[in-house]
C-alpha positions, 0 to 999 in steps of 0.5 A: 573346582570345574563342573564337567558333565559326563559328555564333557570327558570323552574317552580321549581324556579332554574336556570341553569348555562350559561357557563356550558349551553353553554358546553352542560350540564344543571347544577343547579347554586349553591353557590362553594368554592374555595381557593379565596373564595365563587362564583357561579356555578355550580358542577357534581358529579365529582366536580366543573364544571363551575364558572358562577360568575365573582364576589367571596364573602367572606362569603357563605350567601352573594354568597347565598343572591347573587345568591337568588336575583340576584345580581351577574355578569354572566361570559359570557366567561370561 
């Protein structure tokens, strides 16, 4: 299950990444993809900044279903 604080849930209803949090940037989570398949974390307009999930997926609507309910494992290390 995530661990999200209380400011990481604005009124907006997104929550922001942890691992990028603790790199000093408050980045929406959103669902990525890589070589091993869909995850959740979060981007820059640079690319890809941190992977949040410890989980990948195999399909993008259930690293989205994962992200909407929060049924996915926050990495709590990079």
């Amino acid at each position: 299950m995530t661990e999200l604080h209380h400011d990481d849930l604005p009124t907006t209803g997104v929550a922001y990444g942890h691992l990028a949090r603790q790199r000093g940037m408050k980045l929406p989570l959103q669902v990525l993809q890589s070589n091993a398949g869909y995850y959740i974390g979060t981007q820059t307009e640079n690319g890809p900044f941190s992977r949040e999930s410890i989980e990948y997926f195999r399909k993008h609507g259930d690293a989205e279903s994962a992200l909407a309910t929060g049924e996915w494992t926050q990495k709590l290390h990079p």
